[in-house]
Backbone as a ProteinNet text record, in pm:
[ID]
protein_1_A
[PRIMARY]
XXXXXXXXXXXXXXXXXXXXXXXXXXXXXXXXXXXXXXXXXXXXXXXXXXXXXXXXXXXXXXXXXXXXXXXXXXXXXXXXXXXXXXXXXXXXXXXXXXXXXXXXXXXXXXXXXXXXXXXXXXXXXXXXXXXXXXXXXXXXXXXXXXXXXXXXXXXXXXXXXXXXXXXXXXXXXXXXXXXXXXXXXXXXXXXXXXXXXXXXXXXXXXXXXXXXXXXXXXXXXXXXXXXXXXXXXXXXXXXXXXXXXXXXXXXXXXXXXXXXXXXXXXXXXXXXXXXXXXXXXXX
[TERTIARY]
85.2	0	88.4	52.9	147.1	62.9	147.3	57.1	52.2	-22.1	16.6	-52	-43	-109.9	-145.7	-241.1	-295.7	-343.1	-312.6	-259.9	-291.4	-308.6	-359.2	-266.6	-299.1	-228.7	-318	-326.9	-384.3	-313.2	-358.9	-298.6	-380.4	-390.2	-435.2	-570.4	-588.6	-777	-830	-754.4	-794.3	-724.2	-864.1	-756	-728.6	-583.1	-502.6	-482.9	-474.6	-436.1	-255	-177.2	-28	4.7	95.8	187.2	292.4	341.1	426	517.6	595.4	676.6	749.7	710.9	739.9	789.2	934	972	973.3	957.1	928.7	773.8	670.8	557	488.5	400.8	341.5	263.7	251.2	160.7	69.8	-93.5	-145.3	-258.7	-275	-385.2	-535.1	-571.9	-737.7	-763.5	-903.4	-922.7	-998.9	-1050.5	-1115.3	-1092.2	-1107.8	-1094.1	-1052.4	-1111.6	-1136.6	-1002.6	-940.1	-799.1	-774.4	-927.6	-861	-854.4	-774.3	-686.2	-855.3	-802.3	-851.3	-784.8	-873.4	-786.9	-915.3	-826.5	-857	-801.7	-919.3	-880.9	-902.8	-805.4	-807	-856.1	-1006.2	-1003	-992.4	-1041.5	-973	-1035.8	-1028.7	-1121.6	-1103.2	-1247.4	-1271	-1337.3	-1316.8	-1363.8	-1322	-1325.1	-1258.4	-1356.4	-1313.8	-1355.3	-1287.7	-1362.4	-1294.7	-1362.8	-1224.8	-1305.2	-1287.8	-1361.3	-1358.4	-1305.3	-1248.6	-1180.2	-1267.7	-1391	-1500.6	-1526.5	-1484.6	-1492.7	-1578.5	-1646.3	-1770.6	-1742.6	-1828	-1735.6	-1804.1	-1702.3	-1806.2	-1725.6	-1847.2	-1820.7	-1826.7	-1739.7	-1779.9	-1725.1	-1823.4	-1813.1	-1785.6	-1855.2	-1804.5	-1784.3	-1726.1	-1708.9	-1641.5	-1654	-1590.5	-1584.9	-1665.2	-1677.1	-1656.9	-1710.1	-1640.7	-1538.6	-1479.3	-1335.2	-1239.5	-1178	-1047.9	-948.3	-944.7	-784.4	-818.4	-943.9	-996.5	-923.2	-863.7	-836.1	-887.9	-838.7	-928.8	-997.4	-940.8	-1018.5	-1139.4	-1136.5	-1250.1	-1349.6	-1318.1	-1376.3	-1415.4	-1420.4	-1406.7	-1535	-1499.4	-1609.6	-1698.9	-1783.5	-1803	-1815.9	-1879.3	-1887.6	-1728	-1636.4	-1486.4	-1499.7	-1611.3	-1561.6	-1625.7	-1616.6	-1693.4	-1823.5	-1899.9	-2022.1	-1953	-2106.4	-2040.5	-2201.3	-2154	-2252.3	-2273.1	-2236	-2259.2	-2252	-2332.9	-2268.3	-2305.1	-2160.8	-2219.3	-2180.5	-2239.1	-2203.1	-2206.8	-2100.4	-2104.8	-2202.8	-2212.3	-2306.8	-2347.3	-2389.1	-2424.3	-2347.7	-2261.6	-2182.8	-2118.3	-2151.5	-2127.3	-1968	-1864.9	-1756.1	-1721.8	-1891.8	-1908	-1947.7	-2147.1	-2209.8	-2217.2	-2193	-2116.3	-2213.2	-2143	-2213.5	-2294.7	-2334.2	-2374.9	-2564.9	-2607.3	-2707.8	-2784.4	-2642.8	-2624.3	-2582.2	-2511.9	-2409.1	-2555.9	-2588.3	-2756.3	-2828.2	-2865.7	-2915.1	-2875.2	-2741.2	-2693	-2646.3	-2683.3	-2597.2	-2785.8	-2858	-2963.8	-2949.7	-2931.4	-2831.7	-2909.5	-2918.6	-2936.9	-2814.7	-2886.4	-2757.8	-2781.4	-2665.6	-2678.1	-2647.7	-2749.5	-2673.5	-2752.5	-2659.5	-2752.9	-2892.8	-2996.2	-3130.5	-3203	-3170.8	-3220.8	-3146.6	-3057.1	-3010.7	-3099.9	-3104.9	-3133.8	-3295	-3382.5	-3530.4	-3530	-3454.1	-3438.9	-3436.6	-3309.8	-3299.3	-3413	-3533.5	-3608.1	-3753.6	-3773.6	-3882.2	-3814.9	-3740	-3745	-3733.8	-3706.4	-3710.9	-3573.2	-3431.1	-3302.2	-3257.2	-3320.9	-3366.6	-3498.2	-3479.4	-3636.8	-3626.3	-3748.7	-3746.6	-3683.4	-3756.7	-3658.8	-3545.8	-3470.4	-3262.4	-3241.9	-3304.1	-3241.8	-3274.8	-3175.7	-3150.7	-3118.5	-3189.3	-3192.4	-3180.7	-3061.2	-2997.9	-2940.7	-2852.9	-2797.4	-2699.4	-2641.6	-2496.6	-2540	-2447.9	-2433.8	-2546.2	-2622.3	-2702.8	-2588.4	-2664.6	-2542.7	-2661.8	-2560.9	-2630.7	-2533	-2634.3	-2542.7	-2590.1	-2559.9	-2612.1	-2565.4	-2442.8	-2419.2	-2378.3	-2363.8	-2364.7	-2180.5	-2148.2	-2023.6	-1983.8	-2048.8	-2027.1	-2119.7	-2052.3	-2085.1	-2036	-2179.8	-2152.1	-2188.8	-2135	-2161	-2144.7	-2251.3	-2233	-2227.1	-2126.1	-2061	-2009.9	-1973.3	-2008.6	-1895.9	-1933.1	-1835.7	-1862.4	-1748.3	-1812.1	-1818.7	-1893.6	-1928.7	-2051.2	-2080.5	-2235.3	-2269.5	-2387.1	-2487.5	-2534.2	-2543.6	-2638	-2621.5	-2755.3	-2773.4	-2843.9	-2730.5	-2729.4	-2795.8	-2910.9	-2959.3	-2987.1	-3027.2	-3058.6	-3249.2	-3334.4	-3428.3	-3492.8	-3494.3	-3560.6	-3637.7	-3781.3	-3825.6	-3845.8	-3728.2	-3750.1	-3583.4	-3503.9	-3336.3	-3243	-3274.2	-3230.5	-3168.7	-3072.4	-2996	-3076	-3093.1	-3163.8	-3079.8	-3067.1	-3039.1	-3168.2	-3127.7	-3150.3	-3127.9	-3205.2	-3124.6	-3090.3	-2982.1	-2946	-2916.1	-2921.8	-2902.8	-2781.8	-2741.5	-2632.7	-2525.8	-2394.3	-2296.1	-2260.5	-2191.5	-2124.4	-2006.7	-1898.5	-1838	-1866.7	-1774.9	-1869.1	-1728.6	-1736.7	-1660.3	-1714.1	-1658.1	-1678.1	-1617.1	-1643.3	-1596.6	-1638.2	-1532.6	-1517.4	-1524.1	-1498.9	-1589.2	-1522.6	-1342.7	-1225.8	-1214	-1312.5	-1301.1	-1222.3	-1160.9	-1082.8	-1155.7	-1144.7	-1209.1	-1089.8	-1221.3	-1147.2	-1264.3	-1248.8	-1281.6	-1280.9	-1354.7	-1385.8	-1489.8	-1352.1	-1424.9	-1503.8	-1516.1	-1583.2	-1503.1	-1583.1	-1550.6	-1542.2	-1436.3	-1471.5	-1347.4	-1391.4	-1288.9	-1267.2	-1194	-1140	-1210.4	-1303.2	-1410.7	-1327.2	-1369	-1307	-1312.2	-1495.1	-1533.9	-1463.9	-1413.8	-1265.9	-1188.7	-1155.6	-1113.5	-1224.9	-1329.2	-1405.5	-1443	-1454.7	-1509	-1370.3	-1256	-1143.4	-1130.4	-1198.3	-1188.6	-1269.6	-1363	-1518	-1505.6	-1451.2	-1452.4	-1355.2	-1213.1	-1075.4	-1042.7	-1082.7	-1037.3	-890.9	-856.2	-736.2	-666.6	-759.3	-725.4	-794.5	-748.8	-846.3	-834.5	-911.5	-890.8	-952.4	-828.7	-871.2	-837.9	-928.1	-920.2	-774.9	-714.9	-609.5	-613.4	-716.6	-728.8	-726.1	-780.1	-782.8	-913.9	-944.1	-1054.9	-1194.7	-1232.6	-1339.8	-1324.9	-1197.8	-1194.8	-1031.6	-1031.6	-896.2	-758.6	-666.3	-589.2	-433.1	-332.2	-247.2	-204	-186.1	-164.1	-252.8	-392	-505.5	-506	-473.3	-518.9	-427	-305.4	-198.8	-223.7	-252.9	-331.5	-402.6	-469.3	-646.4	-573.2	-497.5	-420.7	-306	-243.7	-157.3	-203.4	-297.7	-371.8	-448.6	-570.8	-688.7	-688.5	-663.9	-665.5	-626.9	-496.7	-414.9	-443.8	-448.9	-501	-319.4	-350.1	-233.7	-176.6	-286.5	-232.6	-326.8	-294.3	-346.5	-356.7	-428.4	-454.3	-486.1	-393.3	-475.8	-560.6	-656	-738.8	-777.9	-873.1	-949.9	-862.2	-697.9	-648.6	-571.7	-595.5	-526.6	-632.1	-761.4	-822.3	-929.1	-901.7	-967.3	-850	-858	-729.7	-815.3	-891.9	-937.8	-874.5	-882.1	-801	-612.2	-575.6	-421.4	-344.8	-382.3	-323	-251.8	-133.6	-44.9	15.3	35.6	71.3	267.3	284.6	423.4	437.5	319.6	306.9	233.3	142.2	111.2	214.5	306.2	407.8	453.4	538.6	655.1	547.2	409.2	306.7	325.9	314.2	316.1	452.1	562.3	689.6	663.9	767.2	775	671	592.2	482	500.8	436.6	464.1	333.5	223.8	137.3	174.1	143.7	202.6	108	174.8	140.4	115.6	21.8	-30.4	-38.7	61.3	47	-9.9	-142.4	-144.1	-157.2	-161.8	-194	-346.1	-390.1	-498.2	-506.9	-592.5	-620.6	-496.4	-456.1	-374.3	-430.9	-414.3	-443.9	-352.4	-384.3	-334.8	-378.3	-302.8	-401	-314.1	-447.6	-426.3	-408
-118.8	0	123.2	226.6	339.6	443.9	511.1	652.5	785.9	828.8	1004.2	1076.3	1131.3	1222.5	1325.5	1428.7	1542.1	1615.4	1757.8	1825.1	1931.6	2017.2	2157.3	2259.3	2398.2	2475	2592	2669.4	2794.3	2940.5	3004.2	3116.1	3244.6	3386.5	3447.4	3454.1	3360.2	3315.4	3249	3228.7	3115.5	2958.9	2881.2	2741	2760.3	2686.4	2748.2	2600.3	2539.3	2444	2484.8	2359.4	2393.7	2192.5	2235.9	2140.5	2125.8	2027.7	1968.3	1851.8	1776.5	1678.9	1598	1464.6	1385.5	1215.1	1214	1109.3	1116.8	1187.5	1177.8	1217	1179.9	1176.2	1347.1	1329.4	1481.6	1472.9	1555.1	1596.3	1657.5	1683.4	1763.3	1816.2	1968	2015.5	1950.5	1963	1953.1	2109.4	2117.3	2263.2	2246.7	2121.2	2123.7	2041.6	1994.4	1941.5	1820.5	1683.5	1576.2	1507.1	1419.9	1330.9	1226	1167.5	1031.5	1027.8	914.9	952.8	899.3	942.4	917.1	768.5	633.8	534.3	474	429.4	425.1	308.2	217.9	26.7	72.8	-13.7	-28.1	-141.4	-151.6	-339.5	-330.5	-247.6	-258.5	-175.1	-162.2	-29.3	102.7	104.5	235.6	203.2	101.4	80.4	96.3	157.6	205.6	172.1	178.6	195.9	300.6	406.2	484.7	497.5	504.5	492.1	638.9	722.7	797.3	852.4	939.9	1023	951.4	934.7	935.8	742.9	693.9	561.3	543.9	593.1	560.6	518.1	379.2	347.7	360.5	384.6	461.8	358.4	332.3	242.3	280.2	326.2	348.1	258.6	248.2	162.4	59.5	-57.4	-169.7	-293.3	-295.7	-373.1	-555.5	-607.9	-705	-796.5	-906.3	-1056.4	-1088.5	-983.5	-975.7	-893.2	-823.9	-795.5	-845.8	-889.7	-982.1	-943.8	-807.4	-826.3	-768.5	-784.3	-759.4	-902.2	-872.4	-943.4	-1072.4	-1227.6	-1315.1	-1313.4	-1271.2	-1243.2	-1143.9	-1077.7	-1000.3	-1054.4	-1052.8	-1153.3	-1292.3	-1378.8	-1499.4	-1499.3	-1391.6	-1323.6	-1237.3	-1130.6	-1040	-956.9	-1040.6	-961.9	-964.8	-982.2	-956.1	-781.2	-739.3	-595.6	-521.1	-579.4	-547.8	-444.9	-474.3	-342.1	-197.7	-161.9	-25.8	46.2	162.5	293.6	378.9	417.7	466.1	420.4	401	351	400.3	445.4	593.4	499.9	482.9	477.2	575.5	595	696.9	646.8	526.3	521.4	330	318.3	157.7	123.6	131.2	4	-56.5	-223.4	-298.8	-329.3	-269.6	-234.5	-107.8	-95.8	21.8	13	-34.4	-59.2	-178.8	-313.3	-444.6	-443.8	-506.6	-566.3	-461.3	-330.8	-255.3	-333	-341.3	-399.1	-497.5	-594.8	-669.5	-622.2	-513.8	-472	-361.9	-296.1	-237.5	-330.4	-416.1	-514	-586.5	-653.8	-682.5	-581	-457.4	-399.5	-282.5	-346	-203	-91	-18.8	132.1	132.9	272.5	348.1	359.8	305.9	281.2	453.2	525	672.2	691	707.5	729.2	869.3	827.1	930.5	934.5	992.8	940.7	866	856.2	798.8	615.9	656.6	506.9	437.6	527.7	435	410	457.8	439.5	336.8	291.3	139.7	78	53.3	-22.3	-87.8	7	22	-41.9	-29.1	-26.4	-142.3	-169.2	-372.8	-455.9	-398.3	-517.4	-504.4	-421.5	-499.8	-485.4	-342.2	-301.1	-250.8	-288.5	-253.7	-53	-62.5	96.6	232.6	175	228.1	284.6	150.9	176.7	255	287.2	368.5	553.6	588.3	731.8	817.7	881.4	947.2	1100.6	1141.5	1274.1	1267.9	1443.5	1429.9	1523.5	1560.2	1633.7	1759.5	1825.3	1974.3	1912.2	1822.1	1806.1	1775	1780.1	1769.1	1699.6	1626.1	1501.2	1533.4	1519.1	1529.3	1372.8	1238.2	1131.4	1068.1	1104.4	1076.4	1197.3	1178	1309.3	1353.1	1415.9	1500.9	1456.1	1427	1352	1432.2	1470.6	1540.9	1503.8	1493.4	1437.8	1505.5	1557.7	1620.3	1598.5	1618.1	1504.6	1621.5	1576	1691.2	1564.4	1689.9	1629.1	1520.7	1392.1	1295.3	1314.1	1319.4	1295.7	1141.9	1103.2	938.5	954.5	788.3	744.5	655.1	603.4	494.8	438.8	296.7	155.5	52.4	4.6	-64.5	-217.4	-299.1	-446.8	-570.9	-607	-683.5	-824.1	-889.5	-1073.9	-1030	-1076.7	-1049	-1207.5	-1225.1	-1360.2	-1406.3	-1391.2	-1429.9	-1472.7	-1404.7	-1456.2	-1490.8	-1507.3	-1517.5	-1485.4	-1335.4	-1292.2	-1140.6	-1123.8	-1006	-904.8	-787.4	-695.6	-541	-440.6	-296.1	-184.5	-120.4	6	117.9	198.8	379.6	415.2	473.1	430.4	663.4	685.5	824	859.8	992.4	1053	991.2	994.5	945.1	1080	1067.4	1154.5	1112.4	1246.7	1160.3	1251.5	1227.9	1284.3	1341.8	1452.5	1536.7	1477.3	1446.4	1374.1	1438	1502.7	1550	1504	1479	1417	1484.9	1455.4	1488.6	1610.3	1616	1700	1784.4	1779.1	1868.5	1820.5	1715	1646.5	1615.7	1635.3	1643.4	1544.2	1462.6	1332.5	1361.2	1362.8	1372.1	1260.1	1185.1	1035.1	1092.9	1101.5	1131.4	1020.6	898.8	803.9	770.6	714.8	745.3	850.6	928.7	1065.9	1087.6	1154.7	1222.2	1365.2	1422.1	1557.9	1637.9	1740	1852.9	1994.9	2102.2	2201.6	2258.7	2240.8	2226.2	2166.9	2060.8	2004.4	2154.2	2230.2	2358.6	2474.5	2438	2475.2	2408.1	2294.4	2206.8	2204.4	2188.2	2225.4	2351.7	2447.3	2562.4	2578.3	2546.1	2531.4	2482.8	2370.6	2263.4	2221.5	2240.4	2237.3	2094	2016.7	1864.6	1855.9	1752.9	1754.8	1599.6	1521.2	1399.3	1357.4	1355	1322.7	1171.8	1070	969.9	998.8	939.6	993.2	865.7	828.5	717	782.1	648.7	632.4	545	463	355	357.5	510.4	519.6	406.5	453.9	379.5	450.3	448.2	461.1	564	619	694.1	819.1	910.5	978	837.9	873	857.2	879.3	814.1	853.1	1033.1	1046	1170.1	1287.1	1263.5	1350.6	1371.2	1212.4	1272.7	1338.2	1328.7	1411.7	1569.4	1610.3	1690.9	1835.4	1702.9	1794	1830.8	1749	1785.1	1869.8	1873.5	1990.5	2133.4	2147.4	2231	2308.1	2212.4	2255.7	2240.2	2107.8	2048.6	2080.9	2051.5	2111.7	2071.1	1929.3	1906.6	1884.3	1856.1	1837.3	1686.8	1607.9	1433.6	1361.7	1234.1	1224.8	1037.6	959.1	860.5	782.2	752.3	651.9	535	535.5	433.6	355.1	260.9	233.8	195.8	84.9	56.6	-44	-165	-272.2	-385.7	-340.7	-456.4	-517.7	-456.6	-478.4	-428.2	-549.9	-539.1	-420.1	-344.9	-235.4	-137.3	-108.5	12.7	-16.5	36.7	-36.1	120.5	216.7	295.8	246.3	301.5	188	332.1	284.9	394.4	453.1	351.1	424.2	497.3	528.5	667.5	730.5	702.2	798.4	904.5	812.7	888.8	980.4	860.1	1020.5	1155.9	1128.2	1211.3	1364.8	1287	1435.9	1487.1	1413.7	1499.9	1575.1	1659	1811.4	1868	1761.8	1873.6	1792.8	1909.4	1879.8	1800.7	1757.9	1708.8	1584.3	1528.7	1406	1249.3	1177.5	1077.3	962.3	899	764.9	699.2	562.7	460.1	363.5	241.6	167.8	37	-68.2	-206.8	-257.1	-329.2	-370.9	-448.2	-414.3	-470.7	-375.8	-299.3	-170.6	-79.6	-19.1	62.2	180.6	310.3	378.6	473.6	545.2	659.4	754.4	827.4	1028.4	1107
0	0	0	-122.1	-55.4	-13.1	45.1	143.9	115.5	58	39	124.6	229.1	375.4	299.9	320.4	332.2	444.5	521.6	615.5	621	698.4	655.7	688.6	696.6	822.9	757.3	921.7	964	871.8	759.3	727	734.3	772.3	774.4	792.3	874.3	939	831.6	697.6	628.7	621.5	607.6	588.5	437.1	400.8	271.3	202.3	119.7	76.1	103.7	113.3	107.6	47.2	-46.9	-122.9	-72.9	4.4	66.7	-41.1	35.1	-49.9	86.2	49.6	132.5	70.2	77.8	33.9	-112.1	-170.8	-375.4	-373.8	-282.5	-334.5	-266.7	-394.7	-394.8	-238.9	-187	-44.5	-53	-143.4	-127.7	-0.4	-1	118.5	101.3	267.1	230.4	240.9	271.7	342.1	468.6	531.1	639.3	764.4	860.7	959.3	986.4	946.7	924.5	880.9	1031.5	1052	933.4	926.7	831.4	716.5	674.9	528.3	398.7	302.7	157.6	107.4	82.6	38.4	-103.3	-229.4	-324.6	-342	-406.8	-437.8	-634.8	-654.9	-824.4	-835.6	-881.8	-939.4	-1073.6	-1180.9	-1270	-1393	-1471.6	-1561.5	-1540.8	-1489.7	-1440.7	-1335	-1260.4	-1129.4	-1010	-957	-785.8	-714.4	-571.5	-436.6	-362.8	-348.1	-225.1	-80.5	12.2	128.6	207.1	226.6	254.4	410.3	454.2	558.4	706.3	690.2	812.2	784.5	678	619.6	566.4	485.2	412.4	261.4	243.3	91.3	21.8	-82.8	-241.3	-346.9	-423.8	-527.8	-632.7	-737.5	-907.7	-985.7	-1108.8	-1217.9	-1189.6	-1113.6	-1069	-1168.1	-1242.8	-1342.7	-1320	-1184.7	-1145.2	-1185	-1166.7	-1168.4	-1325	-1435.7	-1591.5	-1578.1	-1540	-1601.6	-1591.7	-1709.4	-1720.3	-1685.1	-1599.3	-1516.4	-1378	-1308.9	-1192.3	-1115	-978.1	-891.2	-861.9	-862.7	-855	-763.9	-595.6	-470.7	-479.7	-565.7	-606.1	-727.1	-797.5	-937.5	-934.8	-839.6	-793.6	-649.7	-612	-498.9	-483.1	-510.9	-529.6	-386.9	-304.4	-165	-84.4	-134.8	-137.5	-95	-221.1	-177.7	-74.3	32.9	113.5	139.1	263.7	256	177.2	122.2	20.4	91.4	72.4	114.2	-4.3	-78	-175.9	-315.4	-421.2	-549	-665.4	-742.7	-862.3	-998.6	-1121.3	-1215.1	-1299.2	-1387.4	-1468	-1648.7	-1652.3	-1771.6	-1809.4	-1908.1	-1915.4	-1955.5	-2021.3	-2113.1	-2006.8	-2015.9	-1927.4	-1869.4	-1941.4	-1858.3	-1739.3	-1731.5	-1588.2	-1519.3	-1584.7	-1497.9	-1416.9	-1490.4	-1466.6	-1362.9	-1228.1	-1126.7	-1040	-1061.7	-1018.5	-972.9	-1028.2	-980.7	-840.5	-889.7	-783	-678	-647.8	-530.4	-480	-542.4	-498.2	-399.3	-479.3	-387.6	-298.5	-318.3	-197.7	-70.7	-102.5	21.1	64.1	-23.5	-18.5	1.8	-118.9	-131.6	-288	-313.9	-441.8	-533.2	-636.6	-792	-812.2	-836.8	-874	-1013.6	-1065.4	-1177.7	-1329.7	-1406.5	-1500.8	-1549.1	-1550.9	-1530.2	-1648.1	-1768.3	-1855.3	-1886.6	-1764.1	-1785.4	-1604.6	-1542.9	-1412.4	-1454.6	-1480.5	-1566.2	-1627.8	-1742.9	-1785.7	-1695.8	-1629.4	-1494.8	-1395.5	-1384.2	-1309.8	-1383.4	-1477.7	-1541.8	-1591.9	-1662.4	-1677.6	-1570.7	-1489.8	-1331	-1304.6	-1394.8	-1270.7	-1207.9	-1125.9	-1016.8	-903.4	-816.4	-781.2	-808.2	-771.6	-804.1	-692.3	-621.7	-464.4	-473.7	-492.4	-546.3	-626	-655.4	-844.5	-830.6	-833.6	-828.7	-939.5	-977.1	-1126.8	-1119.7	-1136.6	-1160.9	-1272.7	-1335	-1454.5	-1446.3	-1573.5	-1573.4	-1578.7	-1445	-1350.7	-1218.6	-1218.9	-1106.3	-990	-879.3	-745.1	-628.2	-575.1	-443.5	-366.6	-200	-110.1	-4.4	-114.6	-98.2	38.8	120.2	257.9	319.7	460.4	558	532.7	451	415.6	297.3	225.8	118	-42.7	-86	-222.1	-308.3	-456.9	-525.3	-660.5	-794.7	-845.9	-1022.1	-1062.8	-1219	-1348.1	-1411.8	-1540.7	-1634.1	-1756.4	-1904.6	-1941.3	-1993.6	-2035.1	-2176	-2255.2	-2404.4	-2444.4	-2416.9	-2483.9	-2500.3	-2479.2	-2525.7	-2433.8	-2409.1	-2368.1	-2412.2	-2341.4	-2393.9	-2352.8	-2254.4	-2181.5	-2284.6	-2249.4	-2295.6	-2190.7	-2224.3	-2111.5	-2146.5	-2073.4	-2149.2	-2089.2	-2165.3	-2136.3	-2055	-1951.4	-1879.7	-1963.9	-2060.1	-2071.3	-2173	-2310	-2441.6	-2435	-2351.5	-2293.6	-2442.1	-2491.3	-2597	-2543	-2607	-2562.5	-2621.9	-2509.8	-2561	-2524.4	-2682.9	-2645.2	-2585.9	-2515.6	-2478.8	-2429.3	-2508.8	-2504	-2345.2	-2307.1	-2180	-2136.1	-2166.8	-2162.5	-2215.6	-2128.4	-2178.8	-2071.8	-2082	-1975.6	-1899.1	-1837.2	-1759.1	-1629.1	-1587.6	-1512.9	-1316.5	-1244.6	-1093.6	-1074.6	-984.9	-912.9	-791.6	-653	-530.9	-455.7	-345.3	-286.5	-126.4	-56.3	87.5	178.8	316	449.9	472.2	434.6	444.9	334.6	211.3	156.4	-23.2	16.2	-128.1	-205.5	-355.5	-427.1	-565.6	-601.6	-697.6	-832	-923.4	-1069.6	-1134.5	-1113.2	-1199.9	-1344.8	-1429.5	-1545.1	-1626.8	-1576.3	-1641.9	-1798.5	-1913.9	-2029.8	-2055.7	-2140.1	-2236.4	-2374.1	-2428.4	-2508.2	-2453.4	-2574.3	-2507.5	-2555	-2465.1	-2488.7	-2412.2	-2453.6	-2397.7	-2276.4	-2249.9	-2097.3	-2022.2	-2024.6	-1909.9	-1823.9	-1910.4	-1863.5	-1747.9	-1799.9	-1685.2	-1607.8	-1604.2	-1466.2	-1395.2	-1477.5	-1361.5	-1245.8	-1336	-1297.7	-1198.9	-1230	-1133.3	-986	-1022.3	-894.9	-860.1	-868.1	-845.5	-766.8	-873.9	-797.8	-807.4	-659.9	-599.8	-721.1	-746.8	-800	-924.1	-1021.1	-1133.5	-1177.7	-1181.8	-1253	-1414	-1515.5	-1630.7	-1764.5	-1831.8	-1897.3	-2027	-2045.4	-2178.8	-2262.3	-2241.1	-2315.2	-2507.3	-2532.6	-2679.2	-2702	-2871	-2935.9	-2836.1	-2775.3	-2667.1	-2618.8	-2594.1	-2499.3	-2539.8	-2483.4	-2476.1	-2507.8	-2574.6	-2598.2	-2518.6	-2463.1	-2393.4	-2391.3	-2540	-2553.3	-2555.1	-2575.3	-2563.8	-2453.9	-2368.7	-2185	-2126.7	-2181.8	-2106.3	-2195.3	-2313	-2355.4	-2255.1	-2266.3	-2099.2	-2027.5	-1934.9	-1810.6	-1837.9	-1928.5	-1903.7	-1987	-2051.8	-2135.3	-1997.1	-1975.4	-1969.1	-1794	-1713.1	-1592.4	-1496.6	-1558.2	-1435.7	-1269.2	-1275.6	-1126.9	-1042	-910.1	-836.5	-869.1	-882.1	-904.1	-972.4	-1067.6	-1189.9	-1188.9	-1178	-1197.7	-1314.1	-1413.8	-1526.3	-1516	-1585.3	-1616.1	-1751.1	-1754.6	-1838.1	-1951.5	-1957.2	-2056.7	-1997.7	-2103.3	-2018.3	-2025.7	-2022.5	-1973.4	-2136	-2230.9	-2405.5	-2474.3	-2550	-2700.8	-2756.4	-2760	-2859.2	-2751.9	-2635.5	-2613.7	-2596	-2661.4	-2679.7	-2634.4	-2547.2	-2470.2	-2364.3	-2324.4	-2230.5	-2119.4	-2027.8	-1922.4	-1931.2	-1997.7	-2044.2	-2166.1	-2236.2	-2354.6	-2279.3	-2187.1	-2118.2	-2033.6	-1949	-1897.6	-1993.4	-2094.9	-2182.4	-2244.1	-2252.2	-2313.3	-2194.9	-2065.8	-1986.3	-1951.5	-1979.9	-1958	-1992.4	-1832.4	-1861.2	-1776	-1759.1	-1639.5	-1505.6	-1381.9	-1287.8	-1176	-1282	-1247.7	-1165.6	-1017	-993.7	-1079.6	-1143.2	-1159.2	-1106.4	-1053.8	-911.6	-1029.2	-1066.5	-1146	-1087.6	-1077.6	-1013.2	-1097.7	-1011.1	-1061.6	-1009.4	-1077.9	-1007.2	-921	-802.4	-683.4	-584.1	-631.4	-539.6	-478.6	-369.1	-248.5	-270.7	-271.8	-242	-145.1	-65.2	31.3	26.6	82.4	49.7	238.4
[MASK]
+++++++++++++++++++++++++++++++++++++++++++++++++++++++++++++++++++++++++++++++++++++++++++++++++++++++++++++++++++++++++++++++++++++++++++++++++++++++++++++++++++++++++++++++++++++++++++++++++++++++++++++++++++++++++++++++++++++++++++++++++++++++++++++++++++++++++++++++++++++++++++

């Protein structure tokens, strides 16, 4: 597991963000009160777990028990990932929404998601109706007690792929628009799970807007941003403090690799969190 702390200090009756350096790794500020750390599980995609400062776990894009380079202790298990409190997908295609359904139900918690995709969900049965939480991009949830959640523009698409029980034939449907979440924690840290996207110019204002501390940002190419598009955003438009790749690795169609990603952002001082799947990191 590695550790990156976040810390505050008192400046002129304001709390200040301050950038520290500890051991090689970047140190960034919160702005509020709250001792415990930020810890982030990679299972694989675009799927995380974060556990939040106060411990509250948040689940996106749970793509498990099908993704072919998700952890066997996880993929082999599903309740591996232990109780979850919150769970956001950013859109249908089943390398997101994946086991999201099931983890609804097993933990009885609301699937959050974009509203023309959680309505399918609901209205064919593969969720009861209850669970299913239907907001959209710029909408904002404050779905646990310090816990904010805030939905902006992914450039992709939707489409929800289902087996229908009763004629056991695969069936499409229009699933809405995608989008990815700005999240922001009990302490104030703020993580940018852009979901799928390509590169739109708005990136520059939602940075601006909402000044996330951590961006997870897909490289996979074909589907999505490209090693060099994503290093692109981030040193163009982003500009966040620390930068997480995703979403390449796990389909021969995205053939983006994290070492063109690297040489892509030389030269900037963005920190880079490389992980493996089934890796821990904390903030």
């Amino acid at each position: 597991m590695r550790n990156i702390s976040f810390k505050k200090i008192l400046a002129s009756a304001l709390m200040l963000p301050l950038l520290v350096a500890t051991g090689g790794m970047a140190l960034a500020q919160t702005s509020a009160g709250t001792q415990g750390k930020t810890e982030l599980l990679w299972f694989s995609q675009a799927g995380f777990r974060i556990k939040s400062p106060e411990g509250k776990m948040i689940l996106i894009d749970p793509w498990i028990t099908g993704g072919p380079k998700t952890p066997p202790q996880y993929k082999n298990d599903l309740a591996a990932i232990g109780p979850i409190d919150l769970l956001l997908v950013t859109h249908a295609h089943v390398d997101h929404i994946g086991d999201a359904p099931a983890v609804a139900k097993a933990n009885n918690i609301k699937l959050y998601g974009p509203a023309d995709m959680v309505t399918p969900l609901t209205t064919l049965g593969i969720i009861p109706a209850d669970l299913g939480w239907r907001f959209n991009k710029t909408g904002r949830v404050t779905p646990l007690p310090g816990i904010k959640v805030t939905a902006v523009q992914a450039e992709h698409s939707s489409l929800l792929v289902w087996k229908n029980p009763a004629t056991d034939k695969m069936e499409s449907h229009p699933a809405g628009e995608p989008m990815g979440y700005i999240i922001e924690l009990e302490n104030g840290f703020k993580i940018w799970h852009m979901g799928d996207t390509g590169l739109f110019s708005d990136m520059k204002f939602i940075s601006e807007h909402y000044k996330p501390d951590l961006v997870l940002i897909p490289i996979g190419g074909n589907f999505t941003m490209a090693p060099d598009d994503a290093a692109f955003a981030l040193k163009t438009w982003i500009k966040p403090k620390m930068v997480i790749p995703m979403h390449y690795g796990s389909n021969p169609m995205t053939k983006g690799t994290l070492a063109e990603f690297q040489a892509a952002m030389k030269g900037s001082n963005i920190k880079i969190i490389p992980m493996t799947e089934g890796e821990t990191v904390q903030f």
